[in-house]
C-alpha positions as a Python dict, from the first residue, in 0.01 Angstrom:
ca = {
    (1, 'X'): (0, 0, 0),
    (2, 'X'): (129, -273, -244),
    (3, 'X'): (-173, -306, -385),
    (4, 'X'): (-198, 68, -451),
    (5, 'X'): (162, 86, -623),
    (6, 'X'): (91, -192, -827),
    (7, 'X'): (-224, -46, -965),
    (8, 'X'): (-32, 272, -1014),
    (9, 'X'): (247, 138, -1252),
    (10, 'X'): (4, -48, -1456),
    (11, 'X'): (-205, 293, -1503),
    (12, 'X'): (142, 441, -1618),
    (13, 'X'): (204, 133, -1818),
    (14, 'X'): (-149, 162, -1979),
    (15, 'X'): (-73, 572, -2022),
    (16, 'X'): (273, 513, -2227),
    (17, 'X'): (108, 262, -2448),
    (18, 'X'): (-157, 462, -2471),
    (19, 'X'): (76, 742, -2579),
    (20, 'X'): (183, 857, -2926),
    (21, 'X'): (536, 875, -2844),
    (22, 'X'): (534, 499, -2746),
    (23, 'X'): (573, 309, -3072),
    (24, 'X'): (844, 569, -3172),
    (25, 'X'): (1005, 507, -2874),
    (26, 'X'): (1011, 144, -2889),
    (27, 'X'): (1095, 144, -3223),
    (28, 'X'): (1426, 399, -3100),
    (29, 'X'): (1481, 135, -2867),
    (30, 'X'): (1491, -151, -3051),
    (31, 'X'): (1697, -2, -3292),
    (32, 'X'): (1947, 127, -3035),
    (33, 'X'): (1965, -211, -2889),
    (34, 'X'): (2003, -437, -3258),
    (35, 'X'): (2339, -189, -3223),
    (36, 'X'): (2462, -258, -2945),
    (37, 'X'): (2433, -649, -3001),
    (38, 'X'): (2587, -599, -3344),
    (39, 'X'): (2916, -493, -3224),
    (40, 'X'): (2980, -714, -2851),
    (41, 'X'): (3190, -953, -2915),
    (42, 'X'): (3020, -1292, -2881),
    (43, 'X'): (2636, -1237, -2918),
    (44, 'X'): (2712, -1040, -3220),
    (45, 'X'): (2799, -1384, -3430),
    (46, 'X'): (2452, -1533, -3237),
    (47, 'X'): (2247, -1197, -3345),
    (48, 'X'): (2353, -1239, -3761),
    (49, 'X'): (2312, -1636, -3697),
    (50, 'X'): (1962, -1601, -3584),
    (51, 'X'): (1863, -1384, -3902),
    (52, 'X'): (1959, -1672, -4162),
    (53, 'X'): (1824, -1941, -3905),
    (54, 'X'): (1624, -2152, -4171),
    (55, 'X'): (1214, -2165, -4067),
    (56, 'X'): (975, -2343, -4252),
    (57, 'X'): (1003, -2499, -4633),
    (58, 'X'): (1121, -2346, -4906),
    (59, 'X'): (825, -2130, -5050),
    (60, 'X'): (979, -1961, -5358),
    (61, 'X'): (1331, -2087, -5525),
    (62, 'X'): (1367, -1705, -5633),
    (63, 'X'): (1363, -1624, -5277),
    (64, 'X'): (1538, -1882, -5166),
    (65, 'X'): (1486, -2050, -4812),
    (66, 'X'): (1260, -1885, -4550),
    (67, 'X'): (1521, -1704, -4307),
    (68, 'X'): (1408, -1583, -4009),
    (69, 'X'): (1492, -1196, -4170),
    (70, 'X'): (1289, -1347, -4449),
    (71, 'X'): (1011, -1359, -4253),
    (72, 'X'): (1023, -1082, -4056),
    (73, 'X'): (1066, -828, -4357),
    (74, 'X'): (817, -1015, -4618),
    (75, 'X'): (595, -1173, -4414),
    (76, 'X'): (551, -940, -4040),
    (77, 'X'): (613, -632, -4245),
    (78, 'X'): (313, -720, -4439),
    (79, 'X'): (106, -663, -4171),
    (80, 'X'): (262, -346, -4113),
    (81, 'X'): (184, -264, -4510),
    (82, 'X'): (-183, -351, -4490),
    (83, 'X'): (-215, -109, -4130),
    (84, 'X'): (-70, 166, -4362),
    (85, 'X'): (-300, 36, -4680),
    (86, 'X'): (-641, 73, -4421),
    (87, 'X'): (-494, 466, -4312),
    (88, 'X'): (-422, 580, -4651),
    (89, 'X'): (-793, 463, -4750),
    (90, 'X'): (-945, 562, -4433),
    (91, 'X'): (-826, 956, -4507),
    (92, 'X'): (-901, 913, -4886),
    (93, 'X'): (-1249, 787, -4775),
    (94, 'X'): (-1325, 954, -4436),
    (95, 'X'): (-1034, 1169, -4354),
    (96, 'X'): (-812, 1429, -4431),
    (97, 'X'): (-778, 1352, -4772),
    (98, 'X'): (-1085, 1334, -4938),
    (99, 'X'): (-1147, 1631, -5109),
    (100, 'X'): (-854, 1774, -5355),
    (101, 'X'): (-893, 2103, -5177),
    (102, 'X'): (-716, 1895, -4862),
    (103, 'X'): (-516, 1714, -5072),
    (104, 'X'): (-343, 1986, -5254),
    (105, 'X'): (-46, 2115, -4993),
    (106, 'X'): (59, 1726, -4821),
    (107, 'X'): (67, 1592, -5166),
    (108, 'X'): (285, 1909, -5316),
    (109, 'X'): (451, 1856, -4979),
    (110, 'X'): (518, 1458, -5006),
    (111, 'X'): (623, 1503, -5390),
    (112, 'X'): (880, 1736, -5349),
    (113, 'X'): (1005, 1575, -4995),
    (114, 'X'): (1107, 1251, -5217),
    (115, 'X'): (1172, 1400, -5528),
    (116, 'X'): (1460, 1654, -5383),
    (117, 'X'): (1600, 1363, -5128),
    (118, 'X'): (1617, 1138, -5435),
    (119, 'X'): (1813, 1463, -5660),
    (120, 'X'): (2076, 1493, -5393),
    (121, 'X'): (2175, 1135, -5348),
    (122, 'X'): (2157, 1037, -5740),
    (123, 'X'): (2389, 1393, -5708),
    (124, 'X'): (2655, 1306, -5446),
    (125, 'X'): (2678, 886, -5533),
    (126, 'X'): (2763, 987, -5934),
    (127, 'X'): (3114, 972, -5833),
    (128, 'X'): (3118, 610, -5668),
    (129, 'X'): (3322, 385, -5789),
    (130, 'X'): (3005, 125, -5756),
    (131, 'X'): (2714, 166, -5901),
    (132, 'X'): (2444, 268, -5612),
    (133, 'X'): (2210, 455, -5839),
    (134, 'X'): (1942, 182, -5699),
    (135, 'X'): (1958, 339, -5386),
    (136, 'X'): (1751, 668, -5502),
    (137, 'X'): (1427, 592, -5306),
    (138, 'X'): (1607, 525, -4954),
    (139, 'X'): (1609, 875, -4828),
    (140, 'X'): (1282, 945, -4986),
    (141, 'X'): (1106, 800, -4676),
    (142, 'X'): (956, 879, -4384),
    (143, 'X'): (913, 698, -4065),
    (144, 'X'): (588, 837, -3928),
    (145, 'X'): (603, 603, -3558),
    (146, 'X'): (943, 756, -3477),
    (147, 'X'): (850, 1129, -3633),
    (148, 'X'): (522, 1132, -3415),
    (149, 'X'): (712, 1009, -3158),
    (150, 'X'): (940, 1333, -3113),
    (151, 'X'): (623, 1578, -3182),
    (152, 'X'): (462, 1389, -2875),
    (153, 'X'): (746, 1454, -2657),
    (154, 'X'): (757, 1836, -2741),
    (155, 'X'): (369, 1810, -2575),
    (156, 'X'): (221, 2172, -2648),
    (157, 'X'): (560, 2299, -2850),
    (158, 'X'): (407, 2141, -3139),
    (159, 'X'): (61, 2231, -3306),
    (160, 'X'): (-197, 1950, -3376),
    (161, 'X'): (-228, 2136, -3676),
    (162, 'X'): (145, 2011, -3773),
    (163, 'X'): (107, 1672, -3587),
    (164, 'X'): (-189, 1644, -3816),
    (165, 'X'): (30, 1789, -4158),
    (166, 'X'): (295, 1565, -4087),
    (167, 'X'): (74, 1267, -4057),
    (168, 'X'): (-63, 1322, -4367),
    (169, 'X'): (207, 1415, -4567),
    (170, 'X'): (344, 1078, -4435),
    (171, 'X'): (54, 869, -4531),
    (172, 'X'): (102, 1033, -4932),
    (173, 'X'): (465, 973, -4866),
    (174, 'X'): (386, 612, -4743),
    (175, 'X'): (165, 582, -5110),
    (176, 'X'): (509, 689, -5303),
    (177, 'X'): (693, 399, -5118),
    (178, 'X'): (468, 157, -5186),
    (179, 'X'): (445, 242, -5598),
    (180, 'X'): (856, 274, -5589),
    (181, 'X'): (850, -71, -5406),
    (182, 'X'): (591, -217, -5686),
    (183, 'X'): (740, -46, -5949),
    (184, 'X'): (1148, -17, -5925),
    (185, 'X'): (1222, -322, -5710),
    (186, 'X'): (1056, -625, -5887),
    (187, 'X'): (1327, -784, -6058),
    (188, 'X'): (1160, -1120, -6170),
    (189, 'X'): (751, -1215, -6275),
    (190, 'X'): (583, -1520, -6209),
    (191, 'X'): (261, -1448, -6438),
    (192, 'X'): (90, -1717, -6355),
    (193, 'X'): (135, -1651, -5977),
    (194, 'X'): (57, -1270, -6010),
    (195, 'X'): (-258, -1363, -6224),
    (196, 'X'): (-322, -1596, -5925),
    (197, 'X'): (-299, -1272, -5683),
    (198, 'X'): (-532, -1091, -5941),
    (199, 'X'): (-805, -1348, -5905),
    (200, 'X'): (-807, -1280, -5521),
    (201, 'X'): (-807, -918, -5570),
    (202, 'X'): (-1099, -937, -5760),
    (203, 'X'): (-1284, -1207, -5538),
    (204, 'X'): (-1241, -935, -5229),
    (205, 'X'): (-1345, -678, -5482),
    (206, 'X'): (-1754, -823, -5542),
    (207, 'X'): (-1739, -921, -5175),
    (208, 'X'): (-1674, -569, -5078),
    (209, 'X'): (-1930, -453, -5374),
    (210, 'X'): (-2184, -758, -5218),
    (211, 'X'): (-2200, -618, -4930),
    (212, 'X'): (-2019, -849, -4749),
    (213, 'X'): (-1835, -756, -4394),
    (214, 'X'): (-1723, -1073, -4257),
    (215, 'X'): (-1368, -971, -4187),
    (216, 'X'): (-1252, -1315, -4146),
    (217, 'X'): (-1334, -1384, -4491),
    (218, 'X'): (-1149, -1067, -4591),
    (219, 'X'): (-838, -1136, -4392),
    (220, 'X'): (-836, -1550, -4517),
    (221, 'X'): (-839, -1400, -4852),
    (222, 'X'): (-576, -1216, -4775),
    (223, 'X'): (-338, -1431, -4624),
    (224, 'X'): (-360, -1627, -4991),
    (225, 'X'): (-297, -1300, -5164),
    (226, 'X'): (2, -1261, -5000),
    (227, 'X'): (73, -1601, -5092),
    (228, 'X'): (70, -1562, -5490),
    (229, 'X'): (191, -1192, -5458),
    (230, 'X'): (526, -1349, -5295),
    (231, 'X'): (545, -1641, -5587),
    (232, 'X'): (478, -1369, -5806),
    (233, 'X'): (836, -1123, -5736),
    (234, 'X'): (645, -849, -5688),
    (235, 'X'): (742, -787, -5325),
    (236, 'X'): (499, -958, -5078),
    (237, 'X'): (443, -648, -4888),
    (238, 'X'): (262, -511, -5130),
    (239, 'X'): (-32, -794, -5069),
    (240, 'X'): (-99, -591, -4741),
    (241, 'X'): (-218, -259, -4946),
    (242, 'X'): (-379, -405, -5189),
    (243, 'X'): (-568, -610, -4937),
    (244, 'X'): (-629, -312, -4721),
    (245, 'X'): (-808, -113, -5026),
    (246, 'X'): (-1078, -407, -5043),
    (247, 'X'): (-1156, -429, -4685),
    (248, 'X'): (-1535, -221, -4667),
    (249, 'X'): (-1553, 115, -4424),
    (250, 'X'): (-1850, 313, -4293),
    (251, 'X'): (-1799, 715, -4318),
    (252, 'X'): (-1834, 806, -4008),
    (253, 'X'): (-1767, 1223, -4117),
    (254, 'X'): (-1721, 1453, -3837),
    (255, 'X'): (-1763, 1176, -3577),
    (256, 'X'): (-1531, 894, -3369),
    (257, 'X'): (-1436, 587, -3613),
    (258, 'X'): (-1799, 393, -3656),
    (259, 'X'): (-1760, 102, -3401),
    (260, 'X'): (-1878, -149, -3692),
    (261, 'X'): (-1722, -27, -3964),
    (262, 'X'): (-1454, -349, -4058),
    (263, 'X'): (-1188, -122, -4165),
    (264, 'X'): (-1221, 100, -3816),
    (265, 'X'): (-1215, -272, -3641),
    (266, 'X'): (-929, -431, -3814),
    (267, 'X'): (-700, -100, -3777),
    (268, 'X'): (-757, -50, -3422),
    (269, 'X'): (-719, -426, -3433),
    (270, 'X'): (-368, -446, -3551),
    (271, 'X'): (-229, -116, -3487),
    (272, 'X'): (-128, -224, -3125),
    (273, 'X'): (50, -523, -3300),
    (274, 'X'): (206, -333, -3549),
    (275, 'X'): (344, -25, -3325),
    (276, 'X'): (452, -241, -3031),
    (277, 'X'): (604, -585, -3195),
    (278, 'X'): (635, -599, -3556),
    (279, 'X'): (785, -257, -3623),
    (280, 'X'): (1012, -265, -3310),
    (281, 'X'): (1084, -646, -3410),
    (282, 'X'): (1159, -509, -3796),
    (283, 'X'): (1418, -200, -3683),
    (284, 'X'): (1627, -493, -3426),
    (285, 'X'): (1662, -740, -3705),
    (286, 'X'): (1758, -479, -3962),
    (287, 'X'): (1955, -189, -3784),
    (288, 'X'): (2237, -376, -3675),
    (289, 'X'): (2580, -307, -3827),
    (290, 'X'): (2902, -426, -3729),
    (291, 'X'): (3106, -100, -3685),
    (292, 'X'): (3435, -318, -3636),
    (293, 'X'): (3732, -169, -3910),
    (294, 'X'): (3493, 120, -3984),
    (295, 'X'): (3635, 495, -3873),
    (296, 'X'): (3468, 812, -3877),
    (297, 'X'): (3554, 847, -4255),
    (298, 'X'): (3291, 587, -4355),
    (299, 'X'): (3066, 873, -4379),
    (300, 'X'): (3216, 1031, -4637),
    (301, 'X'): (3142, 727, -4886),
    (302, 'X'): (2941, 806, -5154),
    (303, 'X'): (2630, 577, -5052),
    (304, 'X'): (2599, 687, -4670),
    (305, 'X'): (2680, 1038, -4721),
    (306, 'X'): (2390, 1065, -5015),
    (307, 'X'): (2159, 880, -4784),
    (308, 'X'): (2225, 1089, -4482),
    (309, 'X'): (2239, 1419, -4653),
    (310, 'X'): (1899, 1296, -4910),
    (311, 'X'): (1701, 1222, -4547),
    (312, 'X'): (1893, 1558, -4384),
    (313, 'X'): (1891, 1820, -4637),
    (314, 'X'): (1651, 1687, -4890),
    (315, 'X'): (1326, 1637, -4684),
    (316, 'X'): (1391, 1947, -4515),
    (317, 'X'): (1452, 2179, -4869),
    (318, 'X'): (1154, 1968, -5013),
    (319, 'X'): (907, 1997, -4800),
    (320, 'X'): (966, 2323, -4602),
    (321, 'X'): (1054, 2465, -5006),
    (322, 'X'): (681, 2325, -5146),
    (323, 'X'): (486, 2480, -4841),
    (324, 'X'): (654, 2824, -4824),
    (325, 'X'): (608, 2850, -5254),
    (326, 'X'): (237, 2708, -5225),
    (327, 'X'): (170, 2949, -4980),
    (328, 'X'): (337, 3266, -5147),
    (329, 'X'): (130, 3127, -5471),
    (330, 'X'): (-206, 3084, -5319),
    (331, 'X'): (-209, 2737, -5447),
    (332, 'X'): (-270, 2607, -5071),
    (333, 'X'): (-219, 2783, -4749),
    (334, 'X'): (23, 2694, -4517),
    (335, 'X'): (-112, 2480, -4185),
    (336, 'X'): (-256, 2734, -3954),
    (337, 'X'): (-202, 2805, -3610),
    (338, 'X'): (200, 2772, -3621),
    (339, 'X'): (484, 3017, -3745),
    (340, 'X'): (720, 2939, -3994),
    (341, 'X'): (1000, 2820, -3770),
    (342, 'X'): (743, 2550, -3628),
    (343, 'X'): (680, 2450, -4011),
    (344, 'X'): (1048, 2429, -4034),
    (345, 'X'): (1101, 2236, -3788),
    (346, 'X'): (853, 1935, -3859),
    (347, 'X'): (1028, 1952, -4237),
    (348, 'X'): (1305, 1852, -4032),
    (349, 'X'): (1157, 1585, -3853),
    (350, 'X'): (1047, 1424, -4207),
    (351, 'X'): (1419, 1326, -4261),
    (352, 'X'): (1355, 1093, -4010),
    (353, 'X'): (1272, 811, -4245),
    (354, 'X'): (1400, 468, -4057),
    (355, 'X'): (1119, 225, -4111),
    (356, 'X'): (1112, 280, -4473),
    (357, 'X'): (1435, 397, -4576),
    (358, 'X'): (1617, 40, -4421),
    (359, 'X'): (1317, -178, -4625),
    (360, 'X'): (1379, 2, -4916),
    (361, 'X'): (1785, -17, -4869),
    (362, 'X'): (1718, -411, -4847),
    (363, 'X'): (1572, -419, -5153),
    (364, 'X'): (1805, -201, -5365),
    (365, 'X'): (2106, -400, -5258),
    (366, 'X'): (1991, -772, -5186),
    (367, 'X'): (2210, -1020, -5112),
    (368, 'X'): (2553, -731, -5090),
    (369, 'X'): (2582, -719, -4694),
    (370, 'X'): (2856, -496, -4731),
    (371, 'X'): (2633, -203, -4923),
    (372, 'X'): (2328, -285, -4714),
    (373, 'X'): (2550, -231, -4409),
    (374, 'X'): (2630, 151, -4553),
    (375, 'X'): (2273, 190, -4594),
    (376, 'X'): (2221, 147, -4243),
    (377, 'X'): (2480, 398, -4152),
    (378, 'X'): (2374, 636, -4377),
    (379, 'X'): (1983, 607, -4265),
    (380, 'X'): (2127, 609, -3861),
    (381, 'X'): (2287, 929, -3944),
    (382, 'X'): (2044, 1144, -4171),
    (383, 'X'): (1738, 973, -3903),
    (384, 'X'): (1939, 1129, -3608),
    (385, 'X'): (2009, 1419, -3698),
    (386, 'X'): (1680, 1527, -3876),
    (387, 'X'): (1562, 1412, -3512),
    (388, 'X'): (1789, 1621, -3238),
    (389, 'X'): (1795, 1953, -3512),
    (390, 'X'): (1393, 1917, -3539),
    (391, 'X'): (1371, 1871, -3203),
    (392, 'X'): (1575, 2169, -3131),
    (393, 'X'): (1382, 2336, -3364),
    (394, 'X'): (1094, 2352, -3219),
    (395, 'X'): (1183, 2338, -2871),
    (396, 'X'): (1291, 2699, -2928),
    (397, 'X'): (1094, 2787, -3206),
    (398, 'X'): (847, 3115, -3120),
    (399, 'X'): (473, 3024, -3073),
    (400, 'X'): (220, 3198, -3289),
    (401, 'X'): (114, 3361, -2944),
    (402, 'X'): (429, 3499, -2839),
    (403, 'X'): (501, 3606, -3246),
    (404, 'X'): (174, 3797, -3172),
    (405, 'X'): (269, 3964, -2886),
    (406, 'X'): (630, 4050, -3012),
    (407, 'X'): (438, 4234, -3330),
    (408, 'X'): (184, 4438, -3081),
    (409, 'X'): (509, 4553, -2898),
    (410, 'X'): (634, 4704, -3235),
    (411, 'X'): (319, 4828, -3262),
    (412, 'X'): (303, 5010, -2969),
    (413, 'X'): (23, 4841, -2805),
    (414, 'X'): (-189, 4897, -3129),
    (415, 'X'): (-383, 4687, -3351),
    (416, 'X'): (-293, 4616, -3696),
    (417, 'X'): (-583, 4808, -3820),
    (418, 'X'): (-484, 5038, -3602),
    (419, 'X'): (-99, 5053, -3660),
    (420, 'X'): (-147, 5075, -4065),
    (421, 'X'): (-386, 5365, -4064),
    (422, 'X'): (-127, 5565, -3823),
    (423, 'X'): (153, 5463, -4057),
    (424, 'X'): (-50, 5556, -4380),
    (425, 'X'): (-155, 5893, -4187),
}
């Protein structure tokens, strides 16, 4: 009988990790913890002294010594960026996104779910007394782990169609991240170390042209392009996208991933690592705020309330606002098999943009602990509530079936063929 249980809770271990909700559950859970820690008395001072515990030699005076946070957001996190380099190439190459026919609606989707977030902070922070306008980009996020995580609860409530929308308009949103992160938060430029990174680039570039799949090569050669890329100032994270664009794939159209195709084996590879450690790991070390002194009317600053109202309001007017006019237009039909109120509410869920939103906070405001610690709010807030509402949403949101049936009632009973040629008599 022992025996039996035991077998029995690792088959229900094996079934939650198995499970898409997992990683955005962990990640809710690590995040909910780094809180709690943050504000008890006593492990909170052992929590922020572990961040800044010193590991490893200096490796760049601009960034100073190599802090445990150091290494978690430049050098984990990398890992994380290259898993999201090998997706977005893996549905340019292979996937959903590679023909501009599928393209068309998650890119008009992803454009106008950062652009409007972006609008309504730069809006609501151009009365602060500081100047926050480099916080623009920090509700234009998503987080994909934690968004997929809420559709997978809902089970049936939510279309694969929108699972597989949302995942894609993610991956496009991911791309925007990634340029903003390149482009709008590298301060300083070591030539001759990003020259050094451009060398290695091209070395992976006429091994992948070669013919060459040895993925250790691939992944030694990228461990020293993350190297220069950090001496460089461009942001070390970026090393993991660039490296994932080099890495070779075999189409495998139609069909499972191709078992020896090295980008197929280095995603399934890492993805357990990335879902279950690193991004968990990232979300402890960086959601905790101390909420001692702070009453309910933090909120109303300038630089939380245009965070949590960009991630809130924004995603949801952007995205749900692009899909309805590129439908009306004919420029791209909306995702099929789901009503409008399902599309509404996976809008919603896009405001969840954790992950992201707290890297990119990090970056805007480095080294002001004070402003970082209002990003944080600001993110909590906008993430949960774009959550519980989009959960809500669709929870209660009519299926296509049951719209069907509620029109056939009108009806009478009669089809719509049926129905128009008795109203046009």
């Amino acid at each position: 009988m022992a025996h039996s249980t035991k077998r029995h809770r690792q088959s229900a271990l094996r079934d939650f990790l198995a499970s898409e909700a997992a990683g955005g559950i962990m990640l809710i859970a690590a995040a909910a913890l780094a809180l709690v820690v943050a504000n008890i008395s006593g492990i909170s001072e052992t929590y922020f002294d572990a961040l800044h515990w010193k590991i490893g030699p200096t490796i760049s005076q601009h960034h100073g010594p190599m802090t445990l946070h150091l290494w978690i957001n430049d050098g984990l996190m990398a890992i994380f960026f290259l898993l999201v380099g090998l997706e977005i190439k893996r549905e340019f190459v292979d996937g959903r996104l590679n023909s501009w026919t599928r393209r068309r609606l998650p890119v008009v989707a992803a454009a106008a779910g950062m652009v409007v977030p972006a609008a309504i902070y730069l809006a609501i922070t151009a009365s602060s007394p500081v100047d926050v306008h480099a916080g623009w980009a920090v509700p234009a996020a998503t987080d994909i782990a934690f968004a997929i995580g809420v559709l997978a609860i809902l089970g049936r409530r939510a279309p694969t169609s929108l699972k597989l929308f949302l995942t894609t308009v993610a991956i496009v949103d991911d791309m925007g991240a990634v340029a903003i992160i390149a482009l709008a938060y590298t301060a300083h430029i070591n030539t001759l170390a990003l020259l050094g990174a451009a060398f290695i680039l091209a070395v992976m570039y006429v091994l992948n042209r070669s013919g060459v799949r040895h993925l250790w090569l691939y992944l030694l050669l990228a461990a020293l392009l993350w190297y220069f890329v950090f001496l460089s100032g461009v942001h070390a994270t970026i090393a993991g996208v660039l490296a994932a664009m080099m890495i070779p794939i075999t189409k495998s159209p139609g069909h499972p991933d191709d078992e020896e195709s090295p980008l197929h084996k280095l995603e399934h590879g890492i993805a357990p690592w990335s879902n279950y450690l690193i991004v968990p790991l990232f979300g402890f070390a960086n959601a905790g705020v101390s909420l001692a002194g702070l009453g309910p009317d933090v909120l109303l600053l300038p630089l939380p309330l245009g965070i949590a109202a960009g991630l809130f309001l924004g995603k949801q007017l952007g995205i749900f606002g692009s899909i309805w006019v590129a439908h009306k237009t004919g420029f791209a039909p909306r995702p099929g098999g789901s009503t409008w109120a399902q599309i509404y509410g996976v809008s919603l869920l896009a405001g969840i943009g954790f992950t992201m939103s707290l890297f990119i906070g990090g970056l805007a405001f480095p080294g002001n602990e004070l402003l970082v610690d209002e990003v944080k709010i600001g993110v909590l807030v906008g993430s949960i509530l774009s959550a519980l509402v989009g959960f809500m949403v669709l929870r209660f949101a009519p299926t296509p079936r049951k719209v069907a049936k509620v029109r056939k009632a009108k009806r009478g009973g009669r089809t719509p063929a049926e129905y128009k040629a008795l109203v046009d008599g």
